[in-house]
C-alpha positions as CSV (number, residue, x, y, z in Angstrom):
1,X,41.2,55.1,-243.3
2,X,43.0,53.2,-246.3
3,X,40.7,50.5,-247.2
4,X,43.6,47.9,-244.8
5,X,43.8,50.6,-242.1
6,X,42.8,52.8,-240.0
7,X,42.9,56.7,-240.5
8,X,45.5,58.2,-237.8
9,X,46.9,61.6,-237.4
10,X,48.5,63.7,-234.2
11,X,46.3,66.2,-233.7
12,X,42.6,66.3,-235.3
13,X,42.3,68.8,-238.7
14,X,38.4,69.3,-239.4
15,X,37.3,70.3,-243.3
16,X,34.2,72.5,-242.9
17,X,32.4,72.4,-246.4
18,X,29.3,74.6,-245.4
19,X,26.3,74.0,-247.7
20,X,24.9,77.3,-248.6
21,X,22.2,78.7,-251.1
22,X,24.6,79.8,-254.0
23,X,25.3,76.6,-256.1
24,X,26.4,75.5,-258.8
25,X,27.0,72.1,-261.1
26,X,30.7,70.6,-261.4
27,X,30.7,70.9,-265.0
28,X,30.8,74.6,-264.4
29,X,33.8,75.0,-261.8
30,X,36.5,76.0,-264.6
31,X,38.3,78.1,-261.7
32,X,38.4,75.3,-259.0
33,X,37.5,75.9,-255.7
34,X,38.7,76.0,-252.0
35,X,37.0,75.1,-248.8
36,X,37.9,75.7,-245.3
37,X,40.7,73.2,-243.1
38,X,39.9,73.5,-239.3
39,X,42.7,72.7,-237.1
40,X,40.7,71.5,-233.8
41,X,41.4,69.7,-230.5
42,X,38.8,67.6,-229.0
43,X,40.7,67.1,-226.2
44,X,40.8,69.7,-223.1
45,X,43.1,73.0,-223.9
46,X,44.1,72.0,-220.0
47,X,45.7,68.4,-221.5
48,X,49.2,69.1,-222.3
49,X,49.9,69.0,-226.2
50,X,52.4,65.9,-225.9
51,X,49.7,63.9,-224.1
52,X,47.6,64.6,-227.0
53,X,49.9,63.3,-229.7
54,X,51.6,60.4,-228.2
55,X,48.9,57.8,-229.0
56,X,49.3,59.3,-232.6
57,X,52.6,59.0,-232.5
58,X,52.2,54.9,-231.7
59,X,49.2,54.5,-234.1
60,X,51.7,55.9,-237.1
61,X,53.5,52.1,-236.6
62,X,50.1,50.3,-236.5
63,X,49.3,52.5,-239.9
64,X,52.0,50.9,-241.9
65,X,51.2,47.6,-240.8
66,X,47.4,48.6,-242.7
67,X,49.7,49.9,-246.2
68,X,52.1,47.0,-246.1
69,X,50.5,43.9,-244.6
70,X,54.4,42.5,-244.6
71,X,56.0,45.4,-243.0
72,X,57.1,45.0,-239.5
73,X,58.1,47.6,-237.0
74,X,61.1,47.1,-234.8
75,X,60.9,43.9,-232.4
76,X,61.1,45.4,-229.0
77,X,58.0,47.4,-229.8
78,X,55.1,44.9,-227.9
79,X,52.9,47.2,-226.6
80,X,51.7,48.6,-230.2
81,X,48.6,45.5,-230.6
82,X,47.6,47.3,-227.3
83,X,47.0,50.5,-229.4
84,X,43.8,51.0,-231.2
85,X,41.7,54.4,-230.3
86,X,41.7,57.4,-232.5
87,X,41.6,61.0,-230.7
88,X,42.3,62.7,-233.9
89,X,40.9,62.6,-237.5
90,X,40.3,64.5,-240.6
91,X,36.7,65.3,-241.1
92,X,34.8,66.7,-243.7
93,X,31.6,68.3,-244.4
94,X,29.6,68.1,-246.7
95,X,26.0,67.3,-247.8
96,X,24.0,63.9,-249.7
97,X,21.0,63.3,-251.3
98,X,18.2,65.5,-252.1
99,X,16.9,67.9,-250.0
100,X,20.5,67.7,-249.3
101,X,21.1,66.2,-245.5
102,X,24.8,67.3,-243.7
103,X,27.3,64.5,-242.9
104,X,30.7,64.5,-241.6
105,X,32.9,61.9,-242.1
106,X,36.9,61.2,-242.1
107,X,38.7,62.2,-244.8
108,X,40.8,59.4,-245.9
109,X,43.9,60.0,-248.8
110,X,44.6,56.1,-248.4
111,X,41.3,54.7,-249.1
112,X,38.5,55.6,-252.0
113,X,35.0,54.9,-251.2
114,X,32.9,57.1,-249.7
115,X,30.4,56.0,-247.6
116,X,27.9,57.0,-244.7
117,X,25.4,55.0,-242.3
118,X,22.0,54.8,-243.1
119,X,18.9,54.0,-242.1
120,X,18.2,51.4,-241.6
121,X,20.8,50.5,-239.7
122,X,20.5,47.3,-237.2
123,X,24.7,47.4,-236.3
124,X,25.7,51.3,-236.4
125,X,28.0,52.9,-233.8
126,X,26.6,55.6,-231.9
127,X,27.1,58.7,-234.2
128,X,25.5,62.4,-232.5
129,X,23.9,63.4,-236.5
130,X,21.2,61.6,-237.5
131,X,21.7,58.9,-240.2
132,X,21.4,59.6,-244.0
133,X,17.5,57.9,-244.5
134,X,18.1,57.4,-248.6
135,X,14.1,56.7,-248.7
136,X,13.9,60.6,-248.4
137,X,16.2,61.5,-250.7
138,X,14.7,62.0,-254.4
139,X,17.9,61.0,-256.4
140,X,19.0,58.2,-254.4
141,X,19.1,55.1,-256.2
142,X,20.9,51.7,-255.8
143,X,23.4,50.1,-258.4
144,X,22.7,46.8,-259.8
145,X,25.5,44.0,-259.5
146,X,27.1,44.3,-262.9
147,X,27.0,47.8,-263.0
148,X,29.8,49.5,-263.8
149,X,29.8,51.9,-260.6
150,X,29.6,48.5,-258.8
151,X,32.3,46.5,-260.8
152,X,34.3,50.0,-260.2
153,X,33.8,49.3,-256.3
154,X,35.4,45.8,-256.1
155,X,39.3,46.6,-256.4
156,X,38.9,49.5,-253.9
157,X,36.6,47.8,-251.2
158,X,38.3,44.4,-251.3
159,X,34.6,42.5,-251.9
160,X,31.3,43.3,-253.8
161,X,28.6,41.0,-254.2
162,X,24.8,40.4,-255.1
163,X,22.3,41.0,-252.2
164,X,20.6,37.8,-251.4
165,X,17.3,39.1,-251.8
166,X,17.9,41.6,-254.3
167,X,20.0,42.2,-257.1
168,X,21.5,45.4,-255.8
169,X,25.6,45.6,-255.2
170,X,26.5,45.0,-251.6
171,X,30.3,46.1,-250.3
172,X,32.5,44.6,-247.5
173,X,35.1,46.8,-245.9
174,X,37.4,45.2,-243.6
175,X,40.0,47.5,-241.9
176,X,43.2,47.2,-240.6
177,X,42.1,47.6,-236.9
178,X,39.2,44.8,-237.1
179,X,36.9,47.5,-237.7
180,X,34.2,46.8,-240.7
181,X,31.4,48.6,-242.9
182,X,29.2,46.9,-244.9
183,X,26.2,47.7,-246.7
184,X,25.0,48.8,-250.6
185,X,26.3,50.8,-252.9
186,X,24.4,53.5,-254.3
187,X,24.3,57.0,-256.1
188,X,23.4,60.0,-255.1
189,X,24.5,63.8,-255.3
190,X,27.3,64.8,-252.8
191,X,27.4,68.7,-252.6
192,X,30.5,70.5,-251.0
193,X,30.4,74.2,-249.5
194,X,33.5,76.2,-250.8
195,X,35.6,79.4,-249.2
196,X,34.4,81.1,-252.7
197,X,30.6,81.6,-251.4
198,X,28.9,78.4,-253.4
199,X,28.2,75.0,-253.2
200,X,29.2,72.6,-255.9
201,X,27.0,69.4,-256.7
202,X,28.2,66.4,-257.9
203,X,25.5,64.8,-259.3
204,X,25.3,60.6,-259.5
205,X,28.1,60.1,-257.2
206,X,29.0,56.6,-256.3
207,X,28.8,55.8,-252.6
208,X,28.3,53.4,-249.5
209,X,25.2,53.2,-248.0
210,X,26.3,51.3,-244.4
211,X,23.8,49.3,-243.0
212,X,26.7,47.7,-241.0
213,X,29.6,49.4,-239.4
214,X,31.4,48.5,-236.2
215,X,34.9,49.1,-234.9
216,X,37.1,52.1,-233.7
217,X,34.7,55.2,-235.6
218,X,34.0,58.3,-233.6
219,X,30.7,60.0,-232.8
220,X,31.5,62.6,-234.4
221,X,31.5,61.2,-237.8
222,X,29.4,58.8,-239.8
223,X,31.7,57.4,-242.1
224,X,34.6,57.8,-244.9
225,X,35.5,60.0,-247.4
226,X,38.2,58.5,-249.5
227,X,40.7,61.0,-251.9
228,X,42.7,57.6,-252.6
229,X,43.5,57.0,-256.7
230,X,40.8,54.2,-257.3
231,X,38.3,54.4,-259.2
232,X,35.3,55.7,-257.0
233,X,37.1,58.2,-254.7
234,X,35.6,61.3,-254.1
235,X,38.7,63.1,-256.0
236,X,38.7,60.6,-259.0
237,X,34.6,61.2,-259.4
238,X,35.6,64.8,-259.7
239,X,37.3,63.7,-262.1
240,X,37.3,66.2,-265.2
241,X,35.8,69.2,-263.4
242,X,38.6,69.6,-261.0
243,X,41.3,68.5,-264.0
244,X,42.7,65.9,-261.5
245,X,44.4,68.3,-258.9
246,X,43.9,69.1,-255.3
247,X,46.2,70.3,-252.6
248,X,46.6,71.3,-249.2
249,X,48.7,73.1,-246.7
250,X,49.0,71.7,-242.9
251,X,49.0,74.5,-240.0
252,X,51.9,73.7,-237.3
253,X,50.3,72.0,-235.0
254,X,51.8,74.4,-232.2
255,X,50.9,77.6,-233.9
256,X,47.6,79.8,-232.2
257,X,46.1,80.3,-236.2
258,X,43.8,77.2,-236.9
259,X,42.6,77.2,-240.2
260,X,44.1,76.6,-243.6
261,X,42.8,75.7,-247.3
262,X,42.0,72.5,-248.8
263,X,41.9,73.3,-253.0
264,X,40.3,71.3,-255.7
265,X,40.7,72.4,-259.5
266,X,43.1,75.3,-260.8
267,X,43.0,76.6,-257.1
268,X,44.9,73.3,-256.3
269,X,47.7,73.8,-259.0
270,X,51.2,74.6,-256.9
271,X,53.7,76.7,-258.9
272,X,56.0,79.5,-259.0
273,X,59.5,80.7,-257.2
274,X,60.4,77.7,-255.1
275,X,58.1,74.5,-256.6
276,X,59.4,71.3,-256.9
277,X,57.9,68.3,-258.3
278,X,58.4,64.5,-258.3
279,X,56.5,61.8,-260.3
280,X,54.0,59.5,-259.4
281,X,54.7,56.1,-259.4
282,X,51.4,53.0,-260.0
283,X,51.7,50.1,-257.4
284,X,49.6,48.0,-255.8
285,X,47.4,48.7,-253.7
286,X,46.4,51.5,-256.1
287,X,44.5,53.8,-253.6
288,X,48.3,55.1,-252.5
289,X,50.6,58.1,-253.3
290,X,53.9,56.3,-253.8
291,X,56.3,58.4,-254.5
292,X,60.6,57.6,-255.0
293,X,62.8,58.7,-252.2
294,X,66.7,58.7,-253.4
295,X,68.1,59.6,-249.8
296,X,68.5,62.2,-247.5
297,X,71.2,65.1,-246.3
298,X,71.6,66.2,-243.0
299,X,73.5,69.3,-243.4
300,X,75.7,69.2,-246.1
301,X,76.1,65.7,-246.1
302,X,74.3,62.9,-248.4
303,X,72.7,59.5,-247.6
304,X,72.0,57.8,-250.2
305,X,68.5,55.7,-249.7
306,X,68.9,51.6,-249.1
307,X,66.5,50.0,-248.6
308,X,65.2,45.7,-248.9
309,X,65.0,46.0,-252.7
310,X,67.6,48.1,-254.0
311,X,69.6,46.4,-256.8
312,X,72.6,47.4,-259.2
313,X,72.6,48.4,-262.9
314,X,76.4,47.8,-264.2
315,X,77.6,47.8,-260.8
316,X,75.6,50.8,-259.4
317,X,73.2,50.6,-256.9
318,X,69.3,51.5,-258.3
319,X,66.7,52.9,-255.6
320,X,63.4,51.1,-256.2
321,X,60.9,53.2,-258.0
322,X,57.8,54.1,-256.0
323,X,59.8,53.1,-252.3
324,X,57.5,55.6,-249.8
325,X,53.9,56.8,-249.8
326,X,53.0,60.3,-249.0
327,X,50.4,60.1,-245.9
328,X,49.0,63.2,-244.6
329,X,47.2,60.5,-241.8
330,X,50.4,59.6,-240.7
331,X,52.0,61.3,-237.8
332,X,55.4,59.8,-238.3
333,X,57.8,59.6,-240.9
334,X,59.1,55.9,-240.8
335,X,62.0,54.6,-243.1
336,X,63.1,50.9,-243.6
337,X,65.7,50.0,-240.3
338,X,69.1,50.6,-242.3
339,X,68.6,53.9,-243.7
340,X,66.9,54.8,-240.1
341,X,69.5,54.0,-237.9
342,X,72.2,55.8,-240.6
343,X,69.8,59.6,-240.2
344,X,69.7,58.8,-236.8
345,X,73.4,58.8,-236.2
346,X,74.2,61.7,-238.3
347,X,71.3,63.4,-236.6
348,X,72.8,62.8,-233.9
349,X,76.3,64.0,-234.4
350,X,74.7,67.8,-235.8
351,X,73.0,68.1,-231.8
352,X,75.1,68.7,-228.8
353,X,72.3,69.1,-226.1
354,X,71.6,66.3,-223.7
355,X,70.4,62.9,-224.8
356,X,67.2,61.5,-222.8
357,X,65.0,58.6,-223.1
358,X,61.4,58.9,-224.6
359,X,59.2,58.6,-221.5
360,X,56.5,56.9,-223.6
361,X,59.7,54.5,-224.7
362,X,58.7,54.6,-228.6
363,X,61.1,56.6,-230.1
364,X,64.7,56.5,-230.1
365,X,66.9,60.1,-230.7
366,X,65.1,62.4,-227.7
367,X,66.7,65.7,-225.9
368,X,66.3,67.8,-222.9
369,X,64.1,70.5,-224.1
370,X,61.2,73.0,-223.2
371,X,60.8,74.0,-226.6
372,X,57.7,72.6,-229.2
373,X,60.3,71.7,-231.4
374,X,64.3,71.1,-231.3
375,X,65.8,74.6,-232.9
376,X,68.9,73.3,-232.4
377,X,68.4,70.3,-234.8
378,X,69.7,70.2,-238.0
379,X,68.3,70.8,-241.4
380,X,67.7,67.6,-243.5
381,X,66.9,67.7,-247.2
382,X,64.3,65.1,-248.5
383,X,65.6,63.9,-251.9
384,X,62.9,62.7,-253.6
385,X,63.5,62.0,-257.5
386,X,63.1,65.6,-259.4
387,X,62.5,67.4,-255.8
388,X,64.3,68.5,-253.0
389,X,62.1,69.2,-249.4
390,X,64.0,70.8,-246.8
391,X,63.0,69.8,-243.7
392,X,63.0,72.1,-240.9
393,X,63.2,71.3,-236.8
394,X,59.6,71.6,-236.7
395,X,59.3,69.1,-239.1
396,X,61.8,66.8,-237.6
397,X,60.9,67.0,-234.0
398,X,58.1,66.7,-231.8
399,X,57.7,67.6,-228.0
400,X,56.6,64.1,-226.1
401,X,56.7,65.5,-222.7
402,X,56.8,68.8,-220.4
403,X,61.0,69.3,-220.7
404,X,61.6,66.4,-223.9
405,X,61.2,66.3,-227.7
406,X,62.6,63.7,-229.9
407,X,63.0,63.0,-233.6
408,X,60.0,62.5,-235.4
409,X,61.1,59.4,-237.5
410,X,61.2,56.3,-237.0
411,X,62.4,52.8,-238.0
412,X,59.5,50.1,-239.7
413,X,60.5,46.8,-242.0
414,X,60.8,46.0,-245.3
415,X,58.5,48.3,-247.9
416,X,57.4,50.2,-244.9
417,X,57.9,53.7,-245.9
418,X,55.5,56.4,-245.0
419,X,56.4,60.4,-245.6
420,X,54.2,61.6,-242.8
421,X,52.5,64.8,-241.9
422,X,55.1,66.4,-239.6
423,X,57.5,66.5,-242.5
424,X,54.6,68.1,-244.5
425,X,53.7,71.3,-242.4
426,X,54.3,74.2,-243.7
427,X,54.1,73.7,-247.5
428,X,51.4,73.5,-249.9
429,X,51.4,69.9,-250.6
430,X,49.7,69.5,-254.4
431,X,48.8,66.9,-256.3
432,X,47.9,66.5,-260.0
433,X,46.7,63.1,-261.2
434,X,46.6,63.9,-264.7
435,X,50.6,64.9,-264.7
436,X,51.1,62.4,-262.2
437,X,52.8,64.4,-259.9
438,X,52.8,65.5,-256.7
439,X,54.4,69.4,-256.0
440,X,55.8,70.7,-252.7
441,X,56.2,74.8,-252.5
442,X,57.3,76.1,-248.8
443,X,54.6,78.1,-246.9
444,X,53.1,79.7,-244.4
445,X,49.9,77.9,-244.0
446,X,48.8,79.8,-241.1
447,X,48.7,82.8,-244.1
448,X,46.7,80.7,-246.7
């Protein structure tokens, strides 16, 4: 959940940080460390897998409206105001205060504060843990108003202020969906279980303490754990002990092997035969990975990337630095109308099978087919500046019904852009934010 949105993904991926006796500080983690991604269906293994994923699929178009306030999707889609559940999340474990107390709560790669309910808590949603009580922690403490943990806070939260009856720093979190968390923000040590056999404490880590929270949130969890750029995400308070990196690798979401690696440190670093990397680039809001798309190929053939804000240089045309954000919350990955409908045709001309309509009516290039994905579609190369990502049919389509799958992009307005996680399965996915870069290496992440 960006701090304009929220959190939205096709099928739910669970991070199980276990909190176990071995630990150590974070100053003394010079190897990195890894911990445990759980690819998990709440849903009934009797529900079809399409009936699972179509809600995602929808909520990927109500995501970019949370990135880019000014984006719009394509007019005849009406029905997307009607869509506001989650079914499927990213949630992590891990442990606060001290004695440390086990929390889950979505991970969030678009959004940086972390923060939890707590007791007391006079507007919570039902949650099944019990809330964090910070009265029984020892190394809880609150942060003053012109503290810098609280000054910190303000760009990434969209509002701090001074309690009324106490000089402690309050937050306001308003999402995209209407859905809301306030409450104080405090310190306290976050500890995070790790594949290796340890737990790692981060001592003094900034965090929400949500007195407050009401919307679309799950039972399941009991808050947010934001890996945005700002400030006060969980990755950027790692800061110097993980040297800026982590990465991931995302299981197909058909195959039978469930669990995959989430890497913080030098276990995050991506290199070797087959890396490629592409800058960085700073915008605002700065919680997002924006990253500069130059076009795509379908086959053999080249399209070059237009978009609202291309302009020339001497007569050439210039692609707008920082034009798409890499999501791993969103299903989808949606490009600005023109370049759409120009991969959809070529698309389209590669596949000689049977055209059909998308029985949910949301998506536009659908085939006859009893397949997860289309193996008869094409292969389209990702251009992104410095890096090229092959694409493979099971990145490109996605089964929607018993006998049809169709093409997993789709078209959104101006600055609209999302890479999404279909297009990421299958490669380790890294990102270092002291090079500024993030590296893509092809995988099999049901073998990490």
């Amino acid at each position: 959940m960006a701090s304009y949105f929220i959190s939205s993904i096709s099928f739910t991926l669970i991070f199980i940080l276990s909190i176990i006796l071995c630990s150590t500080t974070a100053e003394n983690i010079p190897d990195g460390f890894s911990v445990e991604l759980i690819h998990n269906i709440h849903d009934s293994s009797e529900t079809p897998f399409y009936q699972r994923v179509n809600d995602a699929l929808r909520r990927s178009v109500k995501r970019v409206r949370h990135f880019f306030p000014h984006s719009h999707s394509q007019p005849q889609d009406q029905s997307e105001a009607e869509v506001i559940s989650i079914r499927g999340e990213y949630i992590m474990e891990y442990s606060l205060g001290t004695p440390p107390v086990r929390i889950f709560g979505i991970l969030d790669t678009g959004s940086d504060l972390v923060w939890t309910q707590c007791k007391l808590c006079p507007l919570c949603y039902n949650q099944t843990a019990p809330l964090f009580d910070p009265s029984k922690s020892n190394t809880y403490r609150t942060v003053p108003c012109k503290a810098k943990p609280c000054l910190s806070a303000s760009p990434s939260v969209g509002r701090t202020s001074c309690g009324v009856k106490s000089p402690s720093c309050e937050y306001n979190i308003r999402y995209g969906d209407g859905s809301v968390s306030n409450g104080g923000i405090a310190m306290d040590t976050i500890r995070l279980g790790s594949t290796g056999g340890r737990t790692v404490a981060f001592r003094n880590s900034v965090f929400g303490c949500g007195h407050d929270n009401e919307g679309t949130f799950t039972a399941e969890t009991s808050g947010i754990v934001g890996l945005g750029r700002g400030a006060i995400s969980l990755v950027s308070q790692m800061g110097s002990s993980i040297e800026g990196k982590f990465s991931y690798c995302l299981v197909p979401i058909f195959s039978e092997k469930n669990t995959s690696k989430l890497n913080f440190g030098q276990n995050a670093v991506v290199s070797g035969r087959g890396t490629v990397s592409t800058p960085m680039v700073s915008k605002r809001p700065p919680s997002f990975y924006y990253l500069t798309l130059e076009g795509m190929s379908v086959g053999n053939k080249k399209l070059h990337y237009t978009n609202s804000v291309n302009y020339s240089v001497s007569g050439r045309k210039v692609v707008e630095e920082g034009n798409i954000i890499i999501d791993s919350g969103t299903t989808l990955t949606l490009l600005e109308v023109d370049f759409y409908s120009k991969l959809e045709a070529e698309v389209a001309s590669h596949i000689k099978l049977k055209r059909v309509r998308d029985p949910g009516q949301f998506l536009s290039l659908c085939y006859a087919s009893k397949t997860q994905f289309l193996e008869e579609a094409p292969i389209i190369t990702a251009h992104f500046k410095g890096a090229n990502v092959w694409l493979y049919p099971r990145n490109t389509f996605v089964k929607v019904a018993d006998d049809v799958s169709c093409f997993a992009f789709r078209a959104v307005g101006r600055g609209g852009a999302i890479f999404g996680n279909l297009a990421q399965m299958n490669y380790l996915v890294g990102y270092d934010l002291q090079k500024n870069v993030v590296s893509f290496k092809a995988a099999d992440c049901t073998k990490m």
